[in-house]
C-alpha positions in Angstrom: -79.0 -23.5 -12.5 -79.1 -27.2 -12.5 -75.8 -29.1 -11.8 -76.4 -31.4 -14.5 -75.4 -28.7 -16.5 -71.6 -28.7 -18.3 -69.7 -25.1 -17.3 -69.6 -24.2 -20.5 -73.3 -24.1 -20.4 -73.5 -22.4 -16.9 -71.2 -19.5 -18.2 -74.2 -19.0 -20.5 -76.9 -19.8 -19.0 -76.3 -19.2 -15.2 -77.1 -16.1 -13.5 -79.8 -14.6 -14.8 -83.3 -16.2 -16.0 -85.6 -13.7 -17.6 -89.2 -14.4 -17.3 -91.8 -13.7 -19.9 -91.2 -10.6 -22.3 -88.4 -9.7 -20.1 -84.8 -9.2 -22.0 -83.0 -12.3 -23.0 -79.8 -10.7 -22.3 -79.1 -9.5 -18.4 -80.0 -5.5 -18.4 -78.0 -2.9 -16.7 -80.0 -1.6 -13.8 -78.2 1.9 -13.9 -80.1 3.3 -10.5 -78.7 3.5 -6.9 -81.7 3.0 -5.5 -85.2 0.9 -5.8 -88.4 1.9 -5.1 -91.0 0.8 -2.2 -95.0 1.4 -1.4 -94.7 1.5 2.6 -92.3 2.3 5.1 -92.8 -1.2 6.3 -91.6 -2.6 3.0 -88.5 -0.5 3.6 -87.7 -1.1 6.7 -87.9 -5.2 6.5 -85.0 -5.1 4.1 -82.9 -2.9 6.0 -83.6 -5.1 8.8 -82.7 -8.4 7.0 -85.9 -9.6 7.4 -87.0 -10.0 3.7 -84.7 -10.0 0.5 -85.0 -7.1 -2.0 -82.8 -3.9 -3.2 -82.8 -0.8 -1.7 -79.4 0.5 -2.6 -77.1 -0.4 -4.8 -73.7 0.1 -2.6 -75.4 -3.8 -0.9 -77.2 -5.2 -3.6 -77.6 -4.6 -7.2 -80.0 -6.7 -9.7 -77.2 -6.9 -12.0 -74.8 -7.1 -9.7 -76.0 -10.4 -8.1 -76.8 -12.1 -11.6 -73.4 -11.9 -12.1 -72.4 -12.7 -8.8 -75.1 -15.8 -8.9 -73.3 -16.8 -12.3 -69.4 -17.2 -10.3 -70.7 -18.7 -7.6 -72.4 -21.5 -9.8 -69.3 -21.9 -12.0 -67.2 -22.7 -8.6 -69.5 -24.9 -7.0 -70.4 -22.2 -4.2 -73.5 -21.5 -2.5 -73.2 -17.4 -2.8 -70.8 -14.8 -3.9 -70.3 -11.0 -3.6 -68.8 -8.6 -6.5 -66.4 -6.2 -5.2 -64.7 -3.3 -7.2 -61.2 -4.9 -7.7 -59.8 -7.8 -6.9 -57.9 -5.9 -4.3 -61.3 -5.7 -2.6 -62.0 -9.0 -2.6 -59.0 -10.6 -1.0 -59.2 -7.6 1.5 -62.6 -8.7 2.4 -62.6 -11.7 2.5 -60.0 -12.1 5.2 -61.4 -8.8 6.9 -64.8 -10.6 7.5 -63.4 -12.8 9.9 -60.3 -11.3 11.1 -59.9 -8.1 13.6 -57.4 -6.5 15.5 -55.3 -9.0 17.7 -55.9 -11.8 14.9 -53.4 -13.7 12.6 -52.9 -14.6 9.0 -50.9 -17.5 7.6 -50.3 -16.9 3.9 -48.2 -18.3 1.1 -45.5 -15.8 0.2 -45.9 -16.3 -3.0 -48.4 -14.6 -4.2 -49.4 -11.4 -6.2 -47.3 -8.3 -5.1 -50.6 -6.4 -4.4 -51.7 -9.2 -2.0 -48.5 -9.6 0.1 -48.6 -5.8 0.7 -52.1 -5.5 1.4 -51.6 -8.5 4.1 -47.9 -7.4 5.1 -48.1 -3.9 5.6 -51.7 -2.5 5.5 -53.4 -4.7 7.6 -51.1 -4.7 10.0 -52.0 -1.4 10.1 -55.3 -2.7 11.3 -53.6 -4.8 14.3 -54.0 -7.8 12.1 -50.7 -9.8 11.3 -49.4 -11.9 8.9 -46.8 -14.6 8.2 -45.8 -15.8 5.0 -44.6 -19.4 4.3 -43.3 -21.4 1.7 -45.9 -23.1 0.2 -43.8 -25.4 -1.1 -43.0 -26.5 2.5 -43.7 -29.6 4.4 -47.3 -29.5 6.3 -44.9 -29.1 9.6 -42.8 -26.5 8.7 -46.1 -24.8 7.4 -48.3 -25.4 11.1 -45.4 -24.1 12.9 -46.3 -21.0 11.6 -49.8 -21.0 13.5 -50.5 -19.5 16.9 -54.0 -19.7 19.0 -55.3 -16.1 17.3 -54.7 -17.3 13.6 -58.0 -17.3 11.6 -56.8 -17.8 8.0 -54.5 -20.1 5.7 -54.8 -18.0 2.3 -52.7 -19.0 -0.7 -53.3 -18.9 -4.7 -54.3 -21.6 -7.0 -51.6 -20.2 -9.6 -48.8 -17.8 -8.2 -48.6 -14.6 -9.7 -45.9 -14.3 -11.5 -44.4 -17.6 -10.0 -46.1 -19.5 -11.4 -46.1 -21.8 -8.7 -49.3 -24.1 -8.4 -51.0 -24.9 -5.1 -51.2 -27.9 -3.7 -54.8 -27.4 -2.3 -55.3 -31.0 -0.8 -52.4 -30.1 1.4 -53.1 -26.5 1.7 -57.0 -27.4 3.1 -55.6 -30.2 5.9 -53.2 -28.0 7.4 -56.2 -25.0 7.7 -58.6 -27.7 8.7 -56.6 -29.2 11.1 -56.0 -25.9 12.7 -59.6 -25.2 12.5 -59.6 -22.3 10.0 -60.8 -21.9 6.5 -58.6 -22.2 3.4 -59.2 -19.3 1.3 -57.5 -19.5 -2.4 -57.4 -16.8 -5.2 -58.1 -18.6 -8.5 -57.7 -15.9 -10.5 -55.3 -17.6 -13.0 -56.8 -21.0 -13.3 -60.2 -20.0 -13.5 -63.1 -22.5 -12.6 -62.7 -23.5 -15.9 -59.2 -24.9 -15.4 -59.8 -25.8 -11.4 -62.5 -25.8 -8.7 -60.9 -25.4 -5.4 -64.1 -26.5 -3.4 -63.8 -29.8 -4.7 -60.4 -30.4 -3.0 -61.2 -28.4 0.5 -61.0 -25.1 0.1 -63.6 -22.6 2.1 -63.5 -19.7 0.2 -62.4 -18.5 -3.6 -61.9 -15.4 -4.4 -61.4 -13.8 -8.1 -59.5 -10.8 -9.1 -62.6 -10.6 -12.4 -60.5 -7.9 -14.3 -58.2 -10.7 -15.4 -59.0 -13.9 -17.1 -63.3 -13.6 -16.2 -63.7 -10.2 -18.1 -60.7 -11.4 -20.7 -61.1 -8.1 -22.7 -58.9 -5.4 -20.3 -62.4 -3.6 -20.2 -63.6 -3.4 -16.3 -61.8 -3.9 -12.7 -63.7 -6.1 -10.4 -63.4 -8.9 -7.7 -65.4 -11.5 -6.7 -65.4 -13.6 -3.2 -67.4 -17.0 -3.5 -68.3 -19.2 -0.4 -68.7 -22.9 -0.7 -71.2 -23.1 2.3 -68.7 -26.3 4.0 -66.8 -24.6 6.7 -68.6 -24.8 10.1 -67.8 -22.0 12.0 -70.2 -22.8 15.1 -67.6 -25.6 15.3 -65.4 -22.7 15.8 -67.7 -20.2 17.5 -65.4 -18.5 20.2 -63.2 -18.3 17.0 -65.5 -16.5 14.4 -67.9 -14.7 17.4 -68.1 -12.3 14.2 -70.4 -14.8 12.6 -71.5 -16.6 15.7 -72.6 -13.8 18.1 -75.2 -11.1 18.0 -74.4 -8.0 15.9 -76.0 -5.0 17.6 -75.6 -3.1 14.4 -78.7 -5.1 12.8 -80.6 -5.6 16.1 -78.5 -8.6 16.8 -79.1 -10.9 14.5 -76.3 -13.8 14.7 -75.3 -14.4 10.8 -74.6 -18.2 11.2 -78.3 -18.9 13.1 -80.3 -16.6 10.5 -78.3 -17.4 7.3 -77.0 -21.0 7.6 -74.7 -22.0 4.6 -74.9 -18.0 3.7 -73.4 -16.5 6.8 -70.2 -15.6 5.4 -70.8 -14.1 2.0 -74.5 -12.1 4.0 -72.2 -10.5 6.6 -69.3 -9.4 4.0 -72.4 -7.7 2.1 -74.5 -5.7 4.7 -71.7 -5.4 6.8 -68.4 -4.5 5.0 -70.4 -3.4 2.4 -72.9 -1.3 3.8 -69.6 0.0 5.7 -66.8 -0.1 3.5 -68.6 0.5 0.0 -66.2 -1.3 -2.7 -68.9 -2.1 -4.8 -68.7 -2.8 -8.5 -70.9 -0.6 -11.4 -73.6 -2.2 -12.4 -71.6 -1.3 -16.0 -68.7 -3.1 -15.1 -70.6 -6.2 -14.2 -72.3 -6.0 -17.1 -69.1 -6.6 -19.5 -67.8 -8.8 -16.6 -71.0 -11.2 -17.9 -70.4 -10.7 -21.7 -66.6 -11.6 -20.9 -67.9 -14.3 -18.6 -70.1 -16.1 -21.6 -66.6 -17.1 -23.5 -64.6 -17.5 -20.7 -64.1 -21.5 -21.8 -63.2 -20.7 -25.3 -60.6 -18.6 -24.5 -59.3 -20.4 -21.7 -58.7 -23.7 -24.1 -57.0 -20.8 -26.6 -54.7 -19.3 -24.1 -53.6 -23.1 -22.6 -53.1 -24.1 -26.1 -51.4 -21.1 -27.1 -49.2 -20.8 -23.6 -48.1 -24.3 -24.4 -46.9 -23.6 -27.8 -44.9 -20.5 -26.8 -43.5 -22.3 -23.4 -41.8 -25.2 -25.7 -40.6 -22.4 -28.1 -39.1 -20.2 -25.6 -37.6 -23.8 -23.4 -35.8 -24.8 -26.6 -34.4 -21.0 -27.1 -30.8 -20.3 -27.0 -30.7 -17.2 -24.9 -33.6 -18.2 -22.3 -32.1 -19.2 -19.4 -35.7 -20.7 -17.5 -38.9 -21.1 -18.2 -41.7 -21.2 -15.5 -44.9 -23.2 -16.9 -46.3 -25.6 -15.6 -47.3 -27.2 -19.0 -43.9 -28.5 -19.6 -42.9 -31.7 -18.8 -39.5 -30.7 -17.1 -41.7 -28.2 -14.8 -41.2 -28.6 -11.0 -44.9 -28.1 -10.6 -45.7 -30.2 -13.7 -47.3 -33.0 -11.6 -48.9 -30.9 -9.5 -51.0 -29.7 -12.2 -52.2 -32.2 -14.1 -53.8 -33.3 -10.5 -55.9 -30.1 -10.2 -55.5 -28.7 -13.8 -56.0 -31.4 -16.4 -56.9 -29.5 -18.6 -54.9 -26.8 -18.7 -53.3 -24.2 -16.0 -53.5 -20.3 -18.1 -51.9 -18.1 -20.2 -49.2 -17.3 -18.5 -45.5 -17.9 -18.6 -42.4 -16.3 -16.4 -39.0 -16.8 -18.0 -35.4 -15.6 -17.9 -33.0 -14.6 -19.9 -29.2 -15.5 -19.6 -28.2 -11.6 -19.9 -30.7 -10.4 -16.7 -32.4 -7.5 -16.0 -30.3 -5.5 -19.1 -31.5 -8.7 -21.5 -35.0 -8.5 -20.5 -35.2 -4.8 -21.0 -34.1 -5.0 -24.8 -36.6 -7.8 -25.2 -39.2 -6.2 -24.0 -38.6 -2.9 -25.8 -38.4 -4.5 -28.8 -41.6 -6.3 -28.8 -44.2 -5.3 -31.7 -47.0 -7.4 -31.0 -47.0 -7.7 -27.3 -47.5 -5.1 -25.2 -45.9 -3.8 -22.2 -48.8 -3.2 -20.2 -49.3 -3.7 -16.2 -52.6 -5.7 -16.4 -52.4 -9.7 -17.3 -54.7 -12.7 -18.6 -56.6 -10.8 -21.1 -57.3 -11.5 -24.9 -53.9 -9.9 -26.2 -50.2 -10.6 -25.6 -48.6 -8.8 -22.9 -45.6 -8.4 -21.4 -44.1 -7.3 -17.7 -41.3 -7.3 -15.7 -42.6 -7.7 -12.3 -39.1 -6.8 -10.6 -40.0 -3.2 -12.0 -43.8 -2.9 -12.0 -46.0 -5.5 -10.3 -43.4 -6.1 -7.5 -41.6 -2.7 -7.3 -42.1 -2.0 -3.3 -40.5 -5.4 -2.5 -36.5 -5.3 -1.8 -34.3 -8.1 -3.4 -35.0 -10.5 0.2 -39.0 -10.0 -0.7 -38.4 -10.7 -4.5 -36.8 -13.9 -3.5 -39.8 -14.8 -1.1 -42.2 -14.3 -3.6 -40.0 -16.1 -6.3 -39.5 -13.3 -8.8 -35.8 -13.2 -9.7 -34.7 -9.6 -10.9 -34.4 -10.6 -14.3 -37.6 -12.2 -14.5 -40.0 -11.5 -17.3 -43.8 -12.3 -17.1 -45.6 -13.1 -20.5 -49.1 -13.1 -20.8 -49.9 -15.2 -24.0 -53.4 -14.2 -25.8 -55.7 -15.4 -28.1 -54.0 -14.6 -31.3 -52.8 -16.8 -34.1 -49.9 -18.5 -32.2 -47.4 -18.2 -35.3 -47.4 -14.6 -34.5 -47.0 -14.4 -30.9 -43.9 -16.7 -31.4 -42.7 -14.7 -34.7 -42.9 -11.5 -32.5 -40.7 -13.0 -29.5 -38.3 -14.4 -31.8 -37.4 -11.1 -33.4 -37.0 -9.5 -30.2 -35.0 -12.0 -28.6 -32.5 -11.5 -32.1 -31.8 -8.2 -30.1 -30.5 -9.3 -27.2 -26.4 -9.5 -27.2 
């Protein structure tokens, strides 16, 4: 897909280009595996040699349209699907990290992701500190030693709320020589490209904000093609050196630009196997096509509610970065201008106790543990998202105990606010 072309247009048009009398809209190739005349034919895919499908758990003609599409909308030279964002985040640090290595992430970040990098791969000898990403660029390098491989932080904190500064984020990795890797699950290329201010890698949770409908679980890891890892080759001997388990081929010799997102894909792929349906990718790309409409909706409509629940009585804090009075308000209209997402994290005066009456007596919103989708929802991550965390963890990650995360949708704004202001008549 050319450049030239708006995003708007690329979530369209990008991805897949039918030729003559094939179908205009991307098919579902429902099969787990393709086809071949000779053994020859066969055997040059599975050694690397040519490109073509096979098997669907490494590549998947519906699978890479989509996967084409996300890595054109950030600016990348390749991406990989992967079933949940889970997935992705775990691969994408797990293709250049091993046992003995070192993480340095933001501690505030999705509850899923500081367990998955705080307890469970340290179960794979791989450790993790977390940092304040709020901190000083020294107080953040201190926490690198010689075996660290990865900064990893996200654009938007979930539930924080708090917004990266990526600039900063991408000279501290750089200067450390290690990629920056940033989730941009909330802002969504629409709302901010991180490639353009230094980061290496993106990766997606797609069941949130890309789908928009609740109606599939997917992740997506996207390469920008700009970090050098021969610069680094001792470092990334992963990418660097021969890997006997496709008759040594080195990745960043055979693949250029493509190393990173070929070895995640017939490597942790063809070994791990968290591949997406061809199904779910399918609806991923319908949600896809709208994703700029409804990301203008939610920003408009998160803006509305944010001022509406800043100026109420019994709210004690509102978290948005839309608001003029918002610690991160300057932050984002830097990388955001037009908008950060749909979602807001406020407190009540009355706590934990307050929030649970709200939230019961919500009509329109729903208490539902998913977020960024079409319709109003409602969580308290204390109890849900965050539950494995004690109160020290909670405090790391910035979710107070009373905190409640809203997740504004697409409907007629009057009614989103009519709906929290009736619940909030509830609370003592």
């Amino acid at each position: 897909m050319s450049n030239q072309y708006k995003i708007e247009t690329k979530c369209i048009q990008s991805g897949w280009h039918p030729k003559k009398g094939e179908p205009r809209v991307l098919p579902i190739y429902q099969s787990t595996t393709f086809k071949y005349d000779t053994t020859d034919e066969m055997g040059k895919l599975f050694d690397l040699e040519e490109e073509g499908y096979f098997y669907t758990r490494l590549q998947n003609p519906t699978n890479d349209a989509v996967a084409a599409k996300i890595a054109d909308l950030e600016g990348g030279v390749a991406a990989v699907l992967t079933s949940s964002g889970q997935a992705a985040n775990f691969y994408a640090v797990f293709n250049i990290c091993e046992a003995g290595d070192h993480i340095v992430c933001a501690a505030e970040v999705y509850g899923g992701t500081f367990n998955l990098f705080g307890v469970t791969m340290k179960k794979l000898g791989i450790d993790c500190t977390f940092i304040d990403a709020d901190a000083s660029e020294e107080e953040i390098a201190k926490a690198f030693r010689p075996n660290t491989k990865v900064l990893f932080a996200e654009t938007i904190a979930n539930p924080a709320l708090v917004v990266l500064d990526i600039e900063k984020f991408a000279k501290i990795a750089h200067s450390h020589g290690v990629p920056l890797i940033v989730d941009n699950t909330f802002a969504t290329p629409v709302n901010c490209r991180p490639f353009e201010w230094g980061a290496d890698i993106v990766t997606h949770s797609t069941t949130k904000y890309m789908d928009g409908h609740a109606m599939q679980v997917g992740g997506a890891i996207v390469d920008s093609g700009n970090f050098d890892w021969e610069a680094q080759k001792e470092k990334y001997h992963g990418l660097t050196t021969p890997d006997e388990s496709y008759h040594g081929i080195v990745y960043t010799q055979k693949f250029g630009k493509k190393a990173y997102i070929t070895k995640a894909t017939v490597q942790l792929m063809r070994d791990l196997g968290s591949i997406p349906a061809p199904m779910n990718c399918f609806l991923l790309n319908v949600g896809l096509e709208t994703l700029p409409l409804r990301m203008e909706r939610h920003c408009y409509n998160a803006q509305k509610v944010a001022e509406f629940l800043n100026a109420h009585e019994k709210v004690s804090h509102v978290n948005f970065a839309g608001l003029p009075g918002d610690k991160y308000y300057t932050l984002a209209k830097k990388y955001m201008p037009k908008g950060t997402c749909g979602v807001i994290s406020f407190e009540l005066k009355g706590g934990r106790e307050a929030a649970v009456t709200f939230m019961d007596g919500l009509k329109l919103a729903a208490i539902v543990t998913h977020v960024a989708d079409a319709r109003t929802s409602v969580l308290h991550p204390a109890s849900h998202t965050h539950r494995q965390m004690n109160d020290e963890q909670l405090a790391e990650a910035g979710v107070s105990p009373g905190m409640i995360r809203l997740s504004v949708g697409i409907e007629n704004v009057e009614d989103i606010i009519e709906d929290l202001s009736q619940a909030l008549d509830l609370v003592k």
